[in-house]
C-alpha atoms as one frame of an Amber mdcrd trajectory, in Angstrom:
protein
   0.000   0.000   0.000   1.647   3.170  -1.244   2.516   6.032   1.579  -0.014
   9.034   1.695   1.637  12.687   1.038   1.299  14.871   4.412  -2.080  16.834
   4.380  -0.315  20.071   4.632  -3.560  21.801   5.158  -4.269  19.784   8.649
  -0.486  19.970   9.579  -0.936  23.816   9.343  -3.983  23.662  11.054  -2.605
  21.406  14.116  -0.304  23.642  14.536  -1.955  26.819  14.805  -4.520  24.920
  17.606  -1.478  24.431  19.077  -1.641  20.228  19.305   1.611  20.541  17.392
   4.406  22.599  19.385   7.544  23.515  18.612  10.863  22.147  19.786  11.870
  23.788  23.094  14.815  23.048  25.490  14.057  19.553  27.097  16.026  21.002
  30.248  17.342  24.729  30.799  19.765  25.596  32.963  20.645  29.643  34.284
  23.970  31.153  35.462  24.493  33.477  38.241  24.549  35.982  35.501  21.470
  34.992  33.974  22.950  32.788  30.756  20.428  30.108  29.888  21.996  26.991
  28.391  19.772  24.722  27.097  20.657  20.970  27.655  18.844  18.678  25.294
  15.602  19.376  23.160  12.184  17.895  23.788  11.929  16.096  20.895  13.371
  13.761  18.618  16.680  12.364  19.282  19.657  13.971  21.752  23.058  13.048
  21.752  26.294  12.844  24.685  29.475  12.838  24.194  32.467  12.059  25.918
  35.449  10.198  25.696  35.617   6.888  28.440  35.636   7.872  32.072  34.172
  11.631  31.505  31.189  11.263  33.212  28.430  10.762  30.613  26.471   8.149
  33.312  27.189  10.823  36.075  25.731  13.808  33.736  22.743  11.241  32.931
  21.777  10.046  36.389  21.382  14.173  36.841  19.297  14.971  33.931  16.818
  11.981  34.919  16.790  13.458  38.484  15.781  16.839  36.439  13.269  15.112
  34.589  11.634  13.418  36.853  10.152  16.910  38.422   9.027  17.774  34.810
   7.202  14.292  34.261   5.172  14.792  37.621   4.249  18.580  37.513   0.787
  18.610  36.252   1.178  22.029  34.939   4.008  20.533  32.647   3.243  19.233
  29.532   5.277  16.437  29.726   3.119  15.379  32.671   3.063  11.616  32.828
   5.506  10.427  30.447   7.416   8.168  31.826  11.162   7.772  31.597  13.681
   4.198  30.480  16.890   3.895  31.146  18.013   1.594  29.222  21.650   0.387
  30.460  23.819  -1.431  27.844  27.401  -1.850  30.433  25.804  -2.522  34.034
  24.170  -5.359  35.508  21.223  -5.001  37.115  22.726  -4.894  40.962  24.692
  -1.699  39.923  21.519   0.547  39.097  21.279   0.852  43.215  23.730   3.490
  42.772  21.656   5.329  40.786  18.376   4.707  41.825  19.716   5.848  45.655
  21.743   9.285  44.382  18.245  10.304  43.021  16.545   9.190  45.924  18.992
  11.316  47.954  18.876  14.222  45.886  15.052  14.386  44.835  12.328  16.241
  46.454   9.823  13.503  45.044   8.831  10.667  47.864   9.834   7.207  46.363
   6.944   5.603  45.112   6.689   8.528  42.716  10.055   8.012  41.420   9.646
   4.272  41.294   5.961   4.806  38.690   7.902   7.863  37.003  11.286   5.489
  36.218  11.353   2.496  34.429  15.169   0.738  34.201  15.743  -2.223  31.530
  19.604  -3.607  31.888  20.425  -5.463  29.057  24.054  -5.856  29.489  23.099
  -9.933  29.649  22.151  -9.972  25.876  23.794 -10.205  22.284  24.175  -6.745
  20.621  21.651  -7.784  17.822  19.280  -8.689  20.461  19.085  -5.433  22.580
  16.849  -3.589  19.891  14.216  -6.343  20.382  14.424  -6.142  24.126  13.543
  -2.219  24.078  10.700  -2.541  21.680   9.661  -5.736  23.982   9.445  -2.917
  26.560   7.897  -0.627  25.242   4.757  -2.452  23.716   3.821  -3.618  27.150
   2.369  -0.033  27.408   1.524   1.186  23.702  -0.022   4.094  24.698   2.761
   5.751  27.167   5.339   8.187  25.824   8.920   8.037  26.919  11.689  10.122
  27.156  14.305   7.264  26.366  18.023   7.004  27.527  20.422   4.843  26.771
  23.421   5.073  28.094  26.195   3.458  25.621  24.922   2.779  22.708  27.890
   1.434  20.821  27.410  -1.693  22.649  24.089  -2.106  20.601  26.265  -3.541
  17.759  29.051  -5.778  17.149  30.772  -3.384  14.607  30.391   0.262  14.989
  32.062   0.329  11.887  29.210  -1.900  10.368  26.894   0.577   7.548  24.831
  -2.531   7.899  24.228  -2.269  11.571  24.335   1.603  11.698  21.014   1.593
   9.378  19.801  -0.913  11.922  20.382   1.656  14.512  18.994   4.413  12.515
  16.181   2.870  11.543  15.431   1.876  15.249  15.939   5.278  16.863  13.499
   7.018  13.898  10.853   4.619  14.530  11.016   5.569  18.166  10.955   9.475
  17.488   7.880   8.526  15.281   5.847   7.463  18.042   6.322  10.523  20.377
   9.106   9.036  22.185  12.304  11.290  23.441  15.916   9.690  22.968  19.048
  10.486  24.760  21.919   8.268  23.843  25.279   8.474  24.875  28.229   7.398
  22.786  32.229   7.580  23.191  34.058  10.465  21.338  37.509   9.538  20.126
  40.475  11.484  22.124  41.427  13.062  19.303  38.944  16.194  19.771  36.347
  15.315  16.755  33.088  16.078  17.814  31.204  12.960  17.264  30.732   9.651
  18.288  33.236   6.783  17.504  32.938   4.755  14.136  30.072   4.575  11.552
  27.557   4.211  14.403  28.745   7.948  15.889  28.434   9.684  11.995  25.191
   7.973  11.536  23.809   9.135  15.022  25.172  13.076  14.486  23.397  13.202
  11.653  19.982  11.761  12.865  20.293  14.398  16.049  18.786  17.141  16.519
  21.247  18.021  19.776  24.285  17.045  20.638  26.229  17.587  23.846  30.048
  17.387  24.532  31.262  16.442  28.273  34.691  16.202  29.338  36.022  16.957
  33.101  37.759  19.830  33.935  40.925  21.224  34.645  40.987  21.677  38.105
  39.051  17.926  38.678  36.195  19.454  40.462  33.409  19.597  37.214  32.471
  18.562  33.971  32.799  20.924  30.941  29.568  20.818  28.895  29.446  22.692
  25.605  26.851  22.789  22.559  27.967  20.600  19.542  24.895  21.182  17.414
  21.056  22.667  18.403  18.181  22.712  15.906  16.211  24.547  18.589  18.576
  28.200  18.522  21.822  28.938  16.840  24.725  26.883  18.591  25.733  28.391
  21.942  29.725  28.577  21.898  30.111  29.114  25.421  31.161  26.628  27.346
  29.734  25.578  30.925  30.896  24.093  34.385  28.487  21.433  36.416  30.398
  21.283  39.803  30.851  17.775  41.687  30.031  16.333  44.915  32.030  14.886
  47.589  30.890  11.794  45.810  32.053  12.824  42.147  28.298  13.495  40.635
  27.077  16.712  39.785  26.391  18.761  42.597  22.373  19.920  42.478  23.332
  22.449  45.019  25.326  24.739  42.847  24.395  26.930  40.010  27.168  25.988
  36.777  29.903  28.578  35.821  30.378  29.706  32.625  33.898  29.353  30.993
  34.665  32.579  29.200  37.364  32.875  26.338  39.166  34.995  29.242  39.433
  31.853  31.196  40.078  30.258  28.492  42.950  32.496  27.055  44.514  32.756
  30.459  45.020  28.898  30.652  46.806  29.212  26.986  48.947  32.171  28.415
  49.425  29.646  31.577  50.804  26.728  29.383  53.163  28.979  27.500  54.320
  30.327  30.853  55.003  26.117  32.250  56.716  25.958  28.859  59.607  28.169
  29.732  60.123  27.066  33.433  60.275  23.472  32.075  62.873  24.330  29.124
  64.446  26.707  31.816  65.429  24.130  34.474  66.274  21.819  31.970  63.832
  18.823  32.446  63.374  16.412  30.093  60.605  13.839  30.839  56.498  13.910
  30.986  56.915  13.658  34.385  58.579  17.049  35.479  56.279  18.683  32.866
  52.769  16.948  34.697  54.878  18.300  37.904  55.446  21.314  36.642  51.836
  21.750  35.272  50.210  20.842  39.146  52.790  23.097  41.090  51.686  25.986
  38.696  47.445  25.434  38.784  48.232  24.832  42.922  47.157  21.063  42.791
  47.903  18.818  45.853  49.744  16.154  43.465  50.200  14.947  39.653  46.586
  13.731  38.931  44.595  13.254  36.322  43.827  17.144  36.071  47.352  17.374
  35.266  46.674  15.144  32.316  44.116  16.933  31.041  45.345  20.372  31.209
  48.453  18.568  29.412  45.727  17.468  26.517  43.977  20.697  26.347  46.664
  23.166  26.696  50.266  21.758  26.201  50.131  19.226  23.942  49.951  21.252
  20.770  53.153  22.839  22.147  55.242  19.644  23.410  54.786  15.649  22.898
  57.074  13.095  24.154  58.370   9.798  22.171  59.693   7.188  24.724  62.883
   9.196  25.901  62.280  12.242  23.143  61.267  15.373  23.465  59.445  17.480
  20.856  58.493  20.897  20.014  56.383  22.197  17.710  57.031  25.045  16.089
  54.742  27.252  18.221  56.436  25.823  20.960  59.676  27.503  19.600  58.649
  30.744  18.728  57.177  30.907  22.679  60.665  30.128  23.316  62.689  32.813
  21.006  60.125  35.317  22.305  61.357  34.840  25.974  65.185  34.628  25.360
  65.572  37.946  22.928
């Protein structure tokens, strides 16, 4: 049976009654100086990015927390959807970490939470087979509308390199935005900076978005960085924000994020050229003096992982190590010449 044209005339119409509305921020978040940054739009499908261990589960356990005030506000139009975590890396004895950091941080009694939030682990099953499982899910209530998560959904295929499987995926996640439903995957970024997810799988999903979110921690080890990669909702917000942590390492509900200007950002840059010198100064050689170097100079305790990534984001472009060599670029040098004349 061939597919009917859209009645144009009763799309128009819809919308004007206003049973059609138009994309809005899913969640909005303001700055002490009033910024709104949007996280996520309320329809179709969002995308998170981050490279392994940069706390895309941590950012998502606080956006469900988030949503679950929206989904039981009756003055909200999202007002009884329910949420699904879907879960493609834990077993199902892990979720209690979630399930009690949203318990300790919501305002909502439990039994809310517990008809609000639905959790399907399918870290038990063959790649091919998790699709199945989630539509499984879902048809046991045809009629509810879900805002959808799943969190790593690269382990949804045996080759994210496959154009086979990535129409698989496609096709999956558009038949789910054609029934009302609201998707938020997450997917590893590559460490090389690109700004999309790894393999075929990660082109196929950019394009299919119609948000995508970068997340990296910060310098200083304290945050996450979270930054606009591409919004159909407003032109793409450049600015980049900070969601502070707990004493526990998730994001702390408690305080309102920073924005990261290009000031901040340009004084780090300045910073880097300034470890530079002392390094080439006193004469050290190794990756180790220079993550030293890099913690004495931002007033960390130790050489941590901050240290790393201020290396990454600030110092790499300038020096890179080989086993026992050392190499500038030619930036590097010129930072050099400058200080010496």
């Amino acid at each position: 049976m061939p597919k009917e044209a859209i009645d144009l005339d009763r799309l128009v119409s819809r919308f004007l009654l206003g049973e059609i509305k138009s994309d809005n921020p899913l969640l909005e978040f303001v700055t002490q100086d009033s910024i709104s940054f949007p996280v996520f739009q309320d329809s179709g499908l969002n995308v998170l990015l981050g490279s392994e261990g940069n706390g895309k589960t941590k950012f998502l356990t606080f956006v469900i927390g988030k949503l679950l005030d929206r989904v039981n506000n009756k003055d909200d139009p999202f007002y009884k959807r329910k949420i699904l975590l879907v879960d493609t890396e834990r077993p199902e004895s892990q979720y209690a970490y979630t399930i009690n950091h949203i318990l300790e941080k919501s305002n909502l009694e439990p039994d809310t939470i517990f008809n609000s939030l639905e959790l399907l682990s399918v870290i038990d099953l063959y790649p091919p087979e998790i699709i199945g499982a989630i539509n499984d899910h879902l048809k046991q209530s045809p009629d509810q509308e879900y805002i959808v998560i799943i969190d790593h959904i690269l382990n949804m295929v045996l080759d994210m390199n496959s154009t086979t499987e990535g129409t698989q995926i496609d096709q999956f996640l558009k038949s789910l935005i054609s029934k009302r439903h609201i998707l938020i995957v997450s997917i590893h970024k590559p460490n090389t900076g690109i700004s999309k997810g790894l393999g075929h799988i990660g082109g196929t999903i950019h394009r299919l978005a119609s948000f995508v979110l970068d997340i990296n921690n910060n310098d200083e080890g304290n945050g996450f960085n979270i930054k606009h990669i591409k919004s159909r909702i407003s032109a793409k917000n450049k600015l980049t924000f900070t969601f502070f942590k707990d004493q526990k390492g998730n994001i702390d509900t408690d305080l309102t994020p920073l924005l990261i200007t290009q000031k901040q950002n340009s004084d780090k840059s300045q910073l880097a050229s300034e470890i530079l010198i002392s390094f080439i100064q006193q004469d050290y050689k190794t990756k180790k003096e220079l993550l030293e170097l890099i913690s004495l100079a931002n007033e960390w305790e130790s050489t941590s992982s901050s240290a790393h990534t201020f290396y990454k984001n600030y110092m790499k472009e300038l020096i890179e190590f080989q086993g026992s060599e050392m190499i500038l670029s030619d930036k590097a040098k010129k930072i050099i010449e400058n200080e010496t004349r």
